[in-house]
N, C-alpha and C positions, 0 to 999 in steps of 0.2 A: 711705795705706800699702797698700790695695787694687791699688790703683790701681799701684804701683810694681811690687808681686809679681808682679801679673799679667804685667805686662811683663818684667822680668827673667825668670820663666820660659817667655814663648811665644819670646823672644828668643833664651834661651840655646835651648830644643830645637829652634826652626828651623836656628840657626847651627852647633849641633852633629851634625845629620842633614845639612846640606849640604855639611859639609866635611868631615864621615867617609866617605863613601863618596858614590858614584853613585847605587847601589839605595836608599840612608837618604833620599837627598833626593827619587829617585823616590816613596818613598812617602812621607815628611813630605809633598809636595805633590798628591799623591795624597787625603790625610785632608783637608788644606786647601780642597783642592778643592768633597770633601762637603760640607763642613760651610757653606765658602759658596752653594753652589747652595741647600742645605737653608733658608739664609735669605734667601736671593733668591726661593724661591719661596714660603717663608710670608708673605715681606711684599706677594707677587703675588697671592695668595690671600685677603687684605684689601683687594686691591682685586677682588673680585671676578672674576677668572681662576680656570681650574679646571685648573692645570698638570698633567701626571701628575709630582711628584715623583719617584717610586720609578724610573721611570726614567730621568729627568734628571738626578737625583744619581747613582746608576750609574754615567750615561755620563760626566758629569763630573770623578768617582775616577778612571776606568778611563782615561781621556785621559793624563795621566802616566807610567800605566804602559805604556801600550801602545807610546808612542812609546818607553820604556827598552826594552820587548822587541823590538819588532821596526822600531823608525823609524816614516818615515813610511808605508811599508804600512801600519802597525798600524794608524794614526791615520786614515787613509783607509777601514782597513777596517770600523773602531770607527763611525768618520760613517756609513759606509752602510748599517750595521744598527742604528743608530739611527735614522738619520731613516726606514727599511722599518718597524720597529716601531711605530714613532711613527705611521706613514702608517697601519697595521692598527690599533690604538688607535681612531684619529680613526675610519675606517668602523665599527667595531665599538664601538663607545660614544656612542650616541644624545645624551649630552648633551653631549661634547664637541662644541666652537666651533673654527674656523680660529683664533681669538686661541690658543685654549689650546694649541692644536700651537704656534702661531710662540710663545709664551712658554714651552714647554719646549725648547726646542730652543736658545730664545738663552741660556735658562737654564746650560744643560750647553755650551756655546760658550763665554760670554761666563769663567764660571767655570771649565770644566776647559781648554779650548782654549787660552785663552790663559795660565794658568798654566804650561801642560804646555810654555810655551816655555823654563822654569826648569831642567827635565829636560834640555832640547839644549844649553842655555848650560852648563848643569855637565858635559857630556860633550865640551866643543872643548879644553880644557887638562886629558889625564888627571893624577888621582894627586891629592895635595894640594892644588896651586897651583889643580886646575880648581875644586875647595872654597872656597878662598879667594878667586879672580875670582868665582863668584858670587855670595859672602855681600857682598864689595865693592859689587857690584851695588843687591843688596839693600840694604844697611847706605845707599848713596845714597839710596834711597826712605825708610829711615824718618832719616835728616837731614835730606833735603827737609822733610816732613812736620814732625817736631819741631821745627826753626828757624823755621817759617812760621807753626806755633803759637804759638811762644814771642813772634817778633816780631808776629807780628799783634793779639796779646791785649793787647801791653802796649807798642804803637808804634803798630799800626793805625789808621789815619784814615778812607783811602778805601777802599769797599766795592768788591768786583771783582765778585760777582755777588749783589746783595743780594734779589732774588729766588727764589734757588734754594736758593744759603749764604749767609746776613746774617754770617756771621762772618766769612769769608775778606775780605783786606783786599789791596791790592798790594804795603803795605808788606811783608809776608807771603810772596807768592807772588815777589820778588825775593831776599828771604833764603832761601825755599827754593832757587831756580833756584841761588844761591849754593853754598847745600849740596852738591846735585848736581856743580854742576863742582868743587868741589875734592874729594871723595872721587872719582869717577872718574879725575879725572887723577893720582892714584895708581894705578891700573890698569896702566898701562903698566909697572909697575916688579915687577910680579910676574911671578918667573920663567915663560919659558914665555910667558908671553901677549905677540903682537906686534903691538902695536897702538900706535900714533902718538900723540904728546902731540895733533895736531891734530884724530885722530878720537877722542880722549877729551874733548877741550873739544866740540865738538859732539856728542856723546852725552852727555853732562853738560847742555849745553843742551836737546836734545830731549826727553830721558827727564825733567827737570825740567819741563819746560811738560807731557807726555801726562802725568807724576805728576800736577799741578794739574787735568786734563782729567779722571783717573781719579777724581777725589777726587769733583770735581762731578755726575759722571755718576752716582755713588751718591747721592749727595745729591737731584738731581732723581729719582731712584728713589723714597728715604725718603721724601721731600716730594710727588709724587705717590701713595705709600698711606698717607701720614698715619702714617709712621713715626719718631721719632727716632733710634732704634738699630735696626740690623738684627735684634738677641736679645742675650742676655744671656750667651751662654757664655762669656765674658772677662771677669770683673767688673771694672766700672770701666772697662772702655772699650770697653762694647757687645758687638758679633761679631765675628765669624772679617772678615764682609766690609767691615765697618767699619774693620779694621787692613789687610785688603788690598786696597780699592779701587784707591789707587796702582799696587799691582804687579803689579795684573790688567792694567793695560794698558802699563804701566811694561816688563813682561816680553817682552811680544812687538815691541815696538820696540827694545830693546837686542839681541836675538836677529836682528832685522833690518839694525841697523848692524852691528855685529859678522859678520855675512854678507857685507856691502856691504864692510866694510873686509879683506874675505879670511883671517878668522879663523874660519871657518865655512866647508871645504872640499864640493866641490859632492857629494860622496859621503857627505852627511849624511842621508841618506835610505834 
């Protein structure tokens, strides 16, 4: 029952800040943001890295917004006084390590950067309809996901990567890819968005394989610092970055097709 609530309500206020406004979703993905940088770097900090948080989470909030205020200037300008601070940090903090600049830095990257592509996808179809292509977006990653669990737990045979994730099976990771192409290829039928049943079936393909790739790459995280859950703020299903492994990287590859397929005019910037 924990477990259910939790999700109905991280579910209902992502999908309802993405599809009320522009600004709701810049900042739902904004907090999302912190809060996984915030457990990517305590679980980096168990392995002994000494990140500067305070400012990796920072930059990884601010990634979101910067790109809703001012594009991609912002987000260009946001990098470059990040990694100058980051560069002042390192000389001026005697116990910091080269590790611990390159792990804040991928920290606030790997979390707000490529999130913040969530921010450009919900600004190519204004008004409602750009709310609803992205929640569609989204809503394919957590299908992928829950079909791949449901079938993997209780069809599962063969292991896909049983040293990283013993769980994941390929029975699994074919009913996810599933998932993915059939909510995507409703995409095309919301008004406004012009995009091809053919470039929906292949973004339904890709974004379901980088879902599976995202999934793992947290995994080899957790299991390199001897984690199972990234934290506890979701009960019942871990953290912030344990529900959004997938569409950490999920996000900036549909922002990249959707560019490629000319739904993403070059004055997005």
């Amino acid at each position: 029952m924990k477990r259910v609530i939790t999700a109905i309500l991280f579910a209902g206020i992502t999908t309802a800040c993405l599809v009320a406004s522009e600004i709701s979703a810049a900042i739902v993905i904004s907090i999302t943001s912190g809060f996984c940088a915030f457990e990517f770097y305590a679980m980096l900090r168990a392995d002994a890295k000494l990140p500067n948080e305070f400012i990796g989470i920072i930059s990884a909030a601010l990634y979101p917004l910067m790109y809703f205020i001012w594009g991609m200037n912002g987000v260009i300008l946001l990098t470059t006084l990040f990694v100058l601070i980051i560069l002042i940090w390192y000389v001026s903090y005697p116990h910091a390590r080269i590790t611990d600049v390159a792990v804040t830095l991928f920290g606030a990257l790997y979390c707000g950067f490529m999130l913040m592509s969530i921010v450009a996808i919900r600004e190519i179809v204004p008004g409602l309809w750009g709310g609803v292509m992205t929640f569609a977006i989204v809503l394919s990653v957590w299908a992928n996901d829950a079909l791949a669990f449901w079938v993997g737990s209780r069809l599962g045979k063969h292991k896909m990567a049983p040293r990283i994730s013993p769980a994941k099976t390929w029975e699994g990771f074919f009913a996810g890819m599933a998932a993915s192409i059939f909510v995507w290829c409703w995409i095309p039928a919301i008004p406004g968005v012009e995009l091809s049943w053919a470039w929906a079936v292949i973004a339904g393909i890709v974004c379901g394989w980088i879902g599976i790739l995202g999934d793992l790459l947290e995994s080899r995280i957790k299991r390199s610092t001897g984690h199972k859950d990234s934290g506890n703020l979701l009960p019942g299903h871990g953290g912030f970055l344990d529900r959004c492994d997938s569409l950490i990287t999920v996000a900036p590859t549909a922002f990249l097709i959707l560019y490629v397929a000319g739904l993403m005019p070059l004055s997005f910037i």
